[in-house]
C-alpha positions in Angstrom: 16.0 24.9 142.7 18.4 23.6 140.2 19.0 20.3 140.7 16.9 18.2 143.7 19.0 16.8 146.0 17.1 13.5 145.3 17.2 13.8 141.7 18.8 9.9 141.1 15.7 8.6 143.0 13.5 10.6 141.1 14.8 9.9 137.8 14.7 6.1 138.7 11.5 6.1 140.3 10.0 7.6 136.3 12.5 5.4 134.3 11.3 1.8 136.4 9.1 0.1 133.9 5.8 -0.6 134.7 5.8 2.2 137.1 3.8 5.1 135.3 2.9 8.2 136.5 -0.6 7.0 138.4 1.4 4.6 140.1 4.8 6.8 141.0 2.1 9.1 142.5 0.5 6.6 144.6 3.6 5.4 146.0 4.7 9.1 146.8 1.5 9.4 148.6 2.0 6.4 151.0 5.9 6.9 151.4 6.4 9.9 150.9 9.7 10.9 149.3 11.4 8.7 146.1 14.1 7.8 148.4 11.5 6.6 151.0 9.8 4.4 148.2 13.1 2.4 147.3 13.7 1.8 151.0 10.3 0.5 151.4 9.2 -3.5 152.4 8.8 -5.4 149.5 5.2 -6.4 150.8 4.0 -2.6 150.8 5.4 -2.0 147.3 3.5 -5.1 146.3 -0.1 -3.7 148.0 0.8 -1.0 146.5 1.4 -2.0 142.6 1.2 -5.4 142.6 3.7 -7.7 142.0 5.8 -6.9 139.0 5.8 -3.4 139.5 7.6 -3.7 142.4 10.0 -6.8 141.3 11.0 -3.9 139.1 11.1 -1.3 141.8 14.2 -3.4 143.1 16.8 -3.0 140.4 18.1 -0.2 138.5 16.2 0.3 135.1 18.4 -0.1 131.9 21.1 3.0 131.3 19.7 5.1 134.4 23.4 5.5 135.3 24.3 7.0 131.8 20.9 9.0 132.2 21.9 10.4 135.9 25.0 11.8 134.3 23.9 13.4 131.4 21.0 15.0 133.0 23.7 16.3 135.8 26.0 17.4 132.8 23.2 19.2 131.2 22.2 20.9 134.9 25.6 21.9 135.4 26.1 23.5 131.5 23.7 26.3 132.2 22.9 28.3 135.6 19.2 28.7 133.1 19.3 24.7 133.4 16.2 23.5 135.6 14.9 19.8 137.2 11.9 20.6 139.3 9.8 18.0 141.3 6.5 17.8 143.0 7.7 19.7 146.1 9.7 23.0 144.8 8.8 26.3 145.4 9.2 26.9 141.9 6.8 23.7 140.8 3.8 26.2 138.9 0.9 26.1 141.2 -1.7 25.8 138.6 -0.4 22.3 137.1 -0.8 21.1 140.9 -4.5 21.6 140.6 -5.1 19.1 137.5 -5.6 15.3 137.7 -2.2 14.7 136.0 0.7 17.1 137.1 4.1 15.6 136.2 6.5 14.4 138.5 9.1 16.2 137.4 9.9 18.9 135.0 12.9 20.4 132.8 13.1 24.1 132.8 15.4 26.4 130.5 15.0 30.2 130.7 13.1 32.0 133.3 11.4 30.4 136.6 9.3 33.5 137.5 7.2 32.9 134.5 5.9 29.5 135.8 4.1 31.7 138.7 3.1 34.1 136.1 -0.4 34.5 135.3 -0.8 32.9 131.4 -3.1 32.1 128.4 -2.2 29.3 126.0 -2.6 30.3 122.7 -2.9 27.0 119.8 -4.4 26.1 116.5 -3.6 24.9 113.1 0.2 23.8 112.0 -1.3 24.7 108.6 -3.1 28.1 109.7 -4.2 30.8 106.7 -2.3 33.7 106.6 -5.1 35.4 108.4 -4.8 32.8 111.4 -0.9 33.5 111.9 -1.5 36.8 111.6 -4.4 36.9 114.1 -2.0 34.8 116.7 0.9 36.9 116.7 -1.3 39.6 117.1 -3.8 38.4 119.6 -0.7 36.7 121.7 1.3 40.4 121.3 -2.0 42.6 123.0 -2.4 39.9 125.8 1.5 39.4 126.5 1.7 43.3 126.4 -1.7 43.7 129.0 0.8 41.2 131.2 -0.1 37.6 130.6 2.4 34.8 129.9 1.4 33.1 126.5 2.3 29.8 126.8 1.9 27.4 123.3 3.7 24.2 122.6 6.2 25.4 119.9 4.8 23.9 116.9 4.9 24.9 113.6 2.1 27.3 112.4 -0.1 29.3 114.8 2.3 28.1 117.7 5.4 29.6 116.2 3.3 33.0 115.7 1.9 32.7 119.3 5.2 32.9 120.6 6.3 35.5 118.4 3.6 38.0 119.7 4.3 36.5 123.4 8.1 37.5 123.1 6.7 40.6 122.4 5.2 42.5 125.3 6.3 42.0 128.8 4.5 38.7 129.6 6.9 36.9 127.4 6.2 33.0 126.9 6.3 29.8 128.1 7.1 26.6 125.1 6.0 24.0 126.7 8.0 21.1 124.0 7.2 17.1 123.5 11.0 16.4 123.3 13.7 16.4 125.7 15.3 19.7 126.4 18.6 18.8 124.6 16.4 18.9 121.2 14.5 21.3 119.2 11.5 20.4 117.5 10.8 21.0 115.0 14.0 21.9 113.4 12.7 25.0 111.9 12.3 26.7 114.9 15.6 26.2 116.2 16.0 30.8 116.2 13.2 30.9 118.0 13.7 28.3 120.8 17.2 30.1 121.3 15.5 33.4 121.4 12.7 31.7 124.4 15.4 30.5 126.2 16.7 33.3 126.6 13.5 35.9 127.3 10.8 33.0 128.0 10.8 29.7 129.2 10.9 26.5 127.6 9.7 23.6 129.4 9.1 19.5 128.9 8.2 16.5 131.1 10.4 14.4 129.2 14.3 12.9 130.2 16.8 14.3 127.5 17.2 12.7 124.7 13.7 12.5 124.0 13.1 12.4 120.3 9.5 13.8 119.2 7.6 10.6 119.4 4.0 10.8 118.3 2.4 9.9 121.5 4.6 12.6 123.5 2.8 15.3 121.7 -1.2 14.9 123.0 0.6 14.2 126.7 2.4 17.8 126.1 -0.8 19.2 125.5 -2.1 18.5 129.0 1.0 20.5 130.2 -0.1 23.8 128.0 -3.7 23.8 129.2 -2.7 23.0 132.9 -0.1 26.1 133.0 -2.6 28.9 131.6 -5.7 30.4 133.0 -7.5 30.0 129.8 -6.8 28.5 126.3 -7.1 30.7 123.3 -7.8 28.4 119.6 -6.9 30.6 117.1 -7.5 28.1 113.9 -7.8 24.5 114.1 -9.6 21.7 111.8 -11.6 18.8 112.6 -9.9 16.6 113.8 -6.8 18.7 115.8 -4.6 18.5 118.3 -5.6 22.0 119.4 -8.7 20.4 120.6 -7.4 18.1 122.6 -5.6 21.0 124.6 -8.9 22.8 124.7 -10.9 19.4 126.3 -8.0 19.1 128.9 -8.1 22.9 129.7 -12.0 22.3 130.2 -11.4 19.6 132.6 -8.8 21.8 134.4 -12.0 23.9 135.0 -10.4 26.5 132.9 -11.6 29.1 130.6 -11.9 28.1 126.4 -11.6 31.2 123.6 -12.3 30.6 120.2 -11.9 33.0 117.0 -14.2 32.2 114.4 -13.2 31.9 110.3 -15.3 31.7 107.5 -17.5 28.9 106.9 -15.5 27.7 104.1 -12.2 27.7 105.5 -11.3 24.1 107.2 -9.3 25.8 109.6 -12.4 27.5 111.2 -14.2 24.5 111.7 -12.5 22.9 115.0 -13.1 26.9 116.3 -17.1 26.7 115.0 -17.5 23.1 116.5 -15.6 24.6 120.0 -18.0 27.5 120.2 -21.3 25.3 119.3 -19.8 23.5 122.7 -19.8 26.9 124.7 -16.3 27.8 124.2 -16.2 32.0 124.3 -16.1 33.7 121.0 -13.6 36.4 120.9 -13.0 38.1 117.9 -10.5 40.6 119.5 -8.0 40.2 122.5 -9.7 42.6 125.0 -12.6 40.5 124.8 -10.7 37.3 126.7 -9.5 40.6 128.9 -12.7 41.0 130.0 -13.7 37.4 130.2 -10.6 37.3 133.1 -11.4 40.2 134.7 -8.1 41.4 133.8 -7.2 45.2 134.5 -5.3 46.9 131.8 -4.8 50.3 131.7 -6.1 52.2 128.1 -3.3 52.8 126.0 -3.5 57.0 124.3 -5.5 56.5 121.1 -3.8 57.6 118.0 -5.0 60.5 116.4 -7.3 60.3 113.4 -6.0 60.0 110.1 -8.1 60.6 106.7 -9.5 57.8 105.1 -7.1 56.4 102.0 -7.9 54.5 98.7 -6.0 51.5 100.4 -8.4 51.7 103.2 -11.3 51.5 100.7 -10.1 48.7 99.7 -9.5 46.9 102.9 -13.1 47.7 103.3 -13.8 46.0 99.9 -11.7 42.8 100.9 -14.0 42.6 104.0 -12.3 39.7 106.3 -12.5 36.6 104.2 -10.7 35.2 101.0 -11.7 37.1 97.3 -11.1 36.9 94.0 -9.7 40.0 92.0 -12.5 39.9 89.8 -14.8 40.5 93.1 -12.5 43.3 93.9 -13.3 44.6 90.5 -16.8 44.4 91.0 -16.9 46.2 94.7 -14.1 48.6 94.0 -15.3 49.9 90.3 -11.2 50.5 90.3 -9.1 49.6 86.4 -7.3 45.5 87.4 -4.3 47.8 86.6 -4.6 50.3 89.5 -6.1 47.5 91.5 -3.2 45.5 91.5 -0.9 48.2 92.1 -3.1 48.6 95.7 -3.0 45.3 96.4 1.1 45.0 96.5 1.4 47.9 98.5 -1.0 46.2 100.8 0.9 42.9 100.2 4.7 44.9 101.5 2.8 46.8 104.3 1.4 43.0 105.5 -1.6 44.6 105.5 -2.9 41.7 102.6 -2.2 38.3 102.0 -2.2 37.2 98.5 -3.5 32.8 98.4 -3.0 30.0 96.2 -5.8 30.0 93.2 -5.3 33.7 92.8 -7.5 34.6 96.3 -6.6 37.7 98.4 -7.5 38.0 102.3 -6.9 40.9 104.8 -4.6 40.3 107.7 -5.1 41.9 110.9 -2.7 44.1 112.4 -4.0 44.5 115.8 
């Protein structure tokens, strides 16, 4: 449905102050519909919410008039262009089952994903190259095995999450803390274009919404409630990626960590998530398995002889080194040595770090 028939009384019944989303839920529940609610006795909106709430409930709230028409504007712009409430077929079923589904939602792209089976994928805005590398990947394997990866947009590991989703057919879901008329943050103003246009992008919040700090943790609620299972991918102590992962575990839903070196700050959110029982994967067909989820075996590719760059991948092992340790494993000249390394570097096989570090990226 693009645009509810009762969209004014919606969009009032959110914007009325004092009336939050508890409340607008209880009232729905004893009248019904919004339109029922404004036609209400003044006495049952007062049992209801008590007495200011409902003063409020009689008069429009400030610019709702400029807000119905720009909201009917924006509908109208776009066939893509999306309001959904509580009671469309298209509403995703699996954000009715938690304690706090929004009211109403704003939807660009494609609807079929929102019934789509999906796995939220999150972590650090500051990832290693390692941990952007392991997103896009991890998100491209499960998106390609037919899941929706839904993330929340974000600089870092979300960007690269929805990079790998956009890759297979699963495609992805961006669930945003602005109003659809917005892109946040700027930097990511290709890819929201390119996930409107083979995802979804998707926000609780009336256009014009600028990316207040409180919209974001509120957001997150919205990318745990959509997937089956949350995926943390890197994520320090404290993070916003787990907050997602505590709302996803009071959704009842399934929590997948990938764990980092002990030294790295952007493992330790992951470690403290598994020490809580969150599943350690450390590759996508393990979260696969954890969802009983049926993929067919793609051919294997034939063997290939072993190479002096893959002896050296060996020697960089998974976590950040020093040349001089590569010296030391390799026995190879620093000339030759570094020669290996850029290849490595072109090929995004290696990622060369500040303080003259190297670390392996996977691929797969």
């Amino acid at each position: 449905m693009a645009r509810p028939d009762d969209l004014p009384a919606w969009l009032r019944l959110l914007r009325t102050p004092g009336v939050g989303r508890e409340s607008a839920r209880r009232l729905l529940a004893a009248c019904g519909t919004p339109d029922a609610v404004f036609a209400a006795r003044p006495a049952t909106l007062r049992e209801l919410l008590g007495a200011a709430p409902a003063a409020a409930l009689t008069t429009l709230p400030q610019r709702h008039t400029e807000q119905l028409a720009a909201t009917e504007a924006w509908l109208a712009a776009d066939p893509t262009h999306h309001v959904l409430t509580l009671g469309d077929t298209a509403y995703p079923a699996l954000l009715l089952e938690t304690a706090d589904p929004p009211l109403l939602l704003y939807a660009q792209g494609r609807l079929d994903l929102l019934g789509a089976p999906a796995l939220a994928v999150v972590g650090s805005r500051n990832p290693s190259a390692q941990g952007v590398d392991n997103a896009r990947a991890f998100a491209a394997h499960l998106s390609r095995a037919g899941l929706t990866i839904v993330s929340g947009l974000a600089l870092g590991i979300d960007g690269a999450a929805h990079e790998g989703g956009l890759a297979g057919r699963g495609s992805t879901v961006a669930v945003v803390g602005t109003g659809l008329d917005r892109i946040y943050p700027a930097r990511h103003k290709a890819l929201a274009h390119r996930i409107a246009k083979e995802g979804l992008l998707l926000s609780e919040f009336e256009l014009g919404m600028p990316p207040l700090q409180e919209n974001f943790p509120q957001r997150n609620r919205l990318i745990a409630g959509l997937s089956r299972g949350t995926l943390v991918v890197e994520a320090g102590l404290p993070s916003g990626s787990l907050i997602t992962a505590r709302q996803a575990l009071e959704a009842g839903r399934e929590v997948f960590a990938i764990p980092g070196s002990i030294h790295a700050p952007q493992s330790r959110g992951c470690h403290a998530l598994i020490k809580q029982g969150a599943k350690l994967v450390d590759t996508a067909d393990d979260i696969l398995g954890e969802l009983n989820w049926t993929v067919r075996a793609a051919a294997a590719p034939p063997d290939t002889p072993p190479t002096i760059n893959d002896a050296l991948l060996s020697a960089l092992g998974h976590d950040p080194v020093t040349l001089d340790a590569l010296l030391a494993r390799t026995g190879e000249s620093a000339a030759t040595l570094s020669v290996r390394l850029l290849e490595l570097e072109l090929d995004g096989r290696v990622a060369r770090l500040p303080g003259g570090l190297y670390q392996r990226c996977c691929r797969s």
